[in-house]
N, C-alpha and C positions, 0 to 999 in steps of 0.2 A: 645176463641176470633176468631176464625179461620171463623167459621159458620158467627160470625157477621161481620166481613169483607169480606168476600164472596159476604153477600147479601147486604154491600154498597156497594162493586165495580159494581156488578150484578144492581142494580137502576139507580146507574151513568152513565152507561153504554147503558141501555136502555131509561131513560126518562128525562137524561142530567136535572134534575133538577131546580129552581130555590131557592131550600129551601129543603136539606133533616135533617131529625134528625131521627136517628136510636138507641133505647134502649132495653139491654137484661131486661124484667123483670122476666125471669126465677126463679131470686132467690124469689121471689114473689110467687110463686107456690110451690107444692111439688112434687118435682124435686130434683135429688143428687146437692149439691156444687157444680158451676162452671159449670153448663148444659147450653147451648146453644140452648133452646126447646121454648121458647114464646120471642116474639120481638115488641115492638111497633114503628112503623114506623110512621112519616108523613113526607110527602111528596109532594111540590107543583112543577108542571111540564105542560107545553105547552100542551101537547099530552092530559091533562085532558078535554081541552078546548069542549064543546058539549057535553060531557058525564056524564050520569046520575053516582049513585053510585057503583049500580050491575059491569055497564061493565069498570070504574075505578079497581075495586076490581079484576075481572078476568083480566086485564090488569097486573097488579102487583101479583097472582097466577102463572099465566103463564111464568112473568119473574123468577119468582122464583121456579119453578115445581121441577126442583133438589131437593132444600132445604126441600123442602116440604115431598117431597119423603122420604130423608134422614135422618129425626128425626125433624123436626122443626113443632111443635106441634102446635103453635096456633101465629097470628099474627093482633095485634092489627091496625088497618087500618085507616089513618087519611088523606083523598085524597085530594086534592086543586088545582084549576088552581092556572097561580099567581095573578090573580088579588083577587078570592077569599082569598089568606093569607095572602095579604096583608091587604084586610078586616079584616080579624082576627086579623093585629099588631103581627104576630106571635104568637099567642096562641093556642097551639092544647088540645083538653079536657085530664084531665086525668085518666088514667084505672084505673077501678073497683078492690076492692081488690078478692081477689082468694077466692071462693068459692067451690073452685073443691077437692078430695082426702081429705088427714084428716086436710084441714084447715076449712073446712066445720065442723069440728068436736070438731075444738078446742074452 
């Protein structure tokens, strides 16, 4: 829980928000118990305003370079100004099941 509080203060901090939801779905993957390694993030914030996808994405990379660095293996990316999530009524899509390692196998 450590990593996933990290990288909520780390968003708050940078992109002050109007709508964060931040989920381990680690245990989704194969990953030991209680890994801290894939995160789905959405996130609606001012600073998205004019920005295509690519440089939303490197935006939120960059805030996060540490984590990344440090074991945070993959991060699912859900960007929004606020007026687009507000469009949305709050609903961010949900991630694909895990294809990767031996769940691909099972």
């Amino acid at each position: 829980m450590v990593i996933q509080q990290q990288i909520e203060q780390k968003l708050k901090m940078h992109f002050r928000p109007t709508y964060l939801g931040l989920e381990n779905e680690s245990s989704n993957h194969s990953v030991p118990p209680n890994s801290e390694t894939h995160f789905k993030v959405v996130l609606a914030a001012p600073e998205f305003e004019g920005k295509g996808k690519v440089a939303r994405h490197q935006l939120v990379y960059g805030a996060l370079a540490d984590e990344l660095k440090a074991g945070v293996h993959a991060l699912a990316l859900h960007l929004y100004t606020p007026a687009e999530w507000s469009e949305r009524a709050g609903d961010a899509p949900a991630s694909p099941n895990c294809m990767g390692g031996s769940k691909a196998r099972a």
